[in-house]
C-alpha positions as a Markdown table, in Angstrom:
| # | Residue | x | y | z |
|---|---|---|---|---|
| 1 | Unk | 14.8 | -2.8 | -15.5 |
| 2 | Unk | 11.4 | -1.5 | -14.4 |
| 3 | Unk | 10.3 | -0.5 | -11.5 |
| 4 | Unk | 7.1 | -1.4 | -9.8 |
| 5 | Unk | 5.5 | 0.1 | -6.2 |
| 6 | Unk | 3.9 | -2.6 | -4.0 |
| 7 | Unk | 1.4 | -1.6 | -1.2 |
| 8 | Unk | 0.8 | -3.5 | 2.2 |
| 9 | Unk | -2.0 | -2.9 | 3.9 |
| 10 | Unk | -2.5 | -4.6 | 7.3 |
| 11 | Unk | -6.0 | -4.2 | 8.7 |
| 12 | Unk | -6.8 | -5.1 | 12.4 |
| 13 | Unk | -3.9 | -7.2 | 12.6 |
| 14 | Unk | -4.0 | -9.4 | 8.9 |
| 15 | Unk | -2.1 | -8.4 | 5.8 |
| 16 | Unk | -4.6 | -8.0 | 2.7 |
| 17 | Unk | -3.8 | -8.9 | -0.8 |
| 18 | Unk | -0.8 | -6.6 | -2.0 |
| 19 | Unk | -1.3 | -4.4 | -4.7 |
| 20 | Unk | 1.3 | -3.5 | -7.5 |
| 21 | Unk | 1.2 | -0.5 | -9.2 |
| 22 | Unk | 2.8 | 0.8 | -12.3 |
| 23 | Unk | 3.2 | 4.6 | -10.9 |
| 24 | Unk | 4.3 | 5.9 | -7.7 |
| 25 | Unk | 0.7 | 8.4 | -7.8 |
| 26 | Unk | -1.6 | 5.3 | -8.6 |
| 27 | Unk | 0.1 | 3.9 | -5.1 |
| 28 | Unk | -0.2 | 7.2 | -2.9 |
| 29 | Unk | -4.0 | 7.2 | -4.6 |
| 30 | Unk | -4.9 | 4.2 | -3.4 |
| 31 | Unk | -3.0 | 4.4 | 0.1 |
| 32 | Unk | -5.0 | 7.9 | 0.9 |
| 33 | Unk | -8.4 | 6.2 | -0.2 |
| 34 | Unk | -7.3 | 3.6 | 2.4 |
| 35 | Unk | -6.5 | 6.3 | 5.1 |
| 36 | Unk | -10.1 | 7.4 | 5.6 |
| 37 | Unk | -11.0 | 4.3 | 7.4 |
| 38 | Unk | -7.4 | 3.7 | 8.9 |
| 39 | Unk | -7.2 | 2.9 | 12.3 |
| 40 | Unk | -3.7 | 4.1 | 13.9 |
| 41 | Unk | -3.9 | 1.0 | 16.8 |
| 42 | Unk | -4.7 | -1.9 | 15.1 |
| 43 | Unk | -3.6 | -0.6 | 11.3 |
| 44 | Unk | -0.4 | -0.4 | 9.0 |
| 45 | Unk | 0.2 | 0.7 | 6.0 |
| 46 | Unk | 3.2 | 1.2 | 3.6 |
| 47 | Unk | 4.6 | 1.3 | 0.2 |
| 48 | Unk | 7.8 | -0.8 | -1.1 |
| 49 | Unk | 9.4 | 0.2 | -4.1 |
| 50 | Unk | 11.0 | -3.2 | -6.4 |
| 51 | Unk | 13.2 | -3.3 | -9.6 |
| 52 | Unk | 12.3 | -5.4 | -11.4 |
């Protein structure tokens, strides 16, 4: 089994596309490049780890 890191990104309310990523740091990359135009009231953010 392999695991895989899926990010969720909900922006003003709607979910964008998830991502899936190979490595936990390719994840955490992309989730602080999404943090400098995160918006704390209307913005969520999170990353799921998956076996698959």
């Amino acid at each position: 089994m392999k695991k895989i890191w899926i990010l969720i990104y909900v922006h003003r309310g709607f979910i964008q596309e998830p991502e899936i990523f190979l490595k936990i740091k390719n994840a955490e990359k992309r989730k602080k490049s999404i943090m400098q135009n995160f918006n704390p009231d209307y913005d969520e953010i999170s990353i799921f780890e998956k076996m698959i």
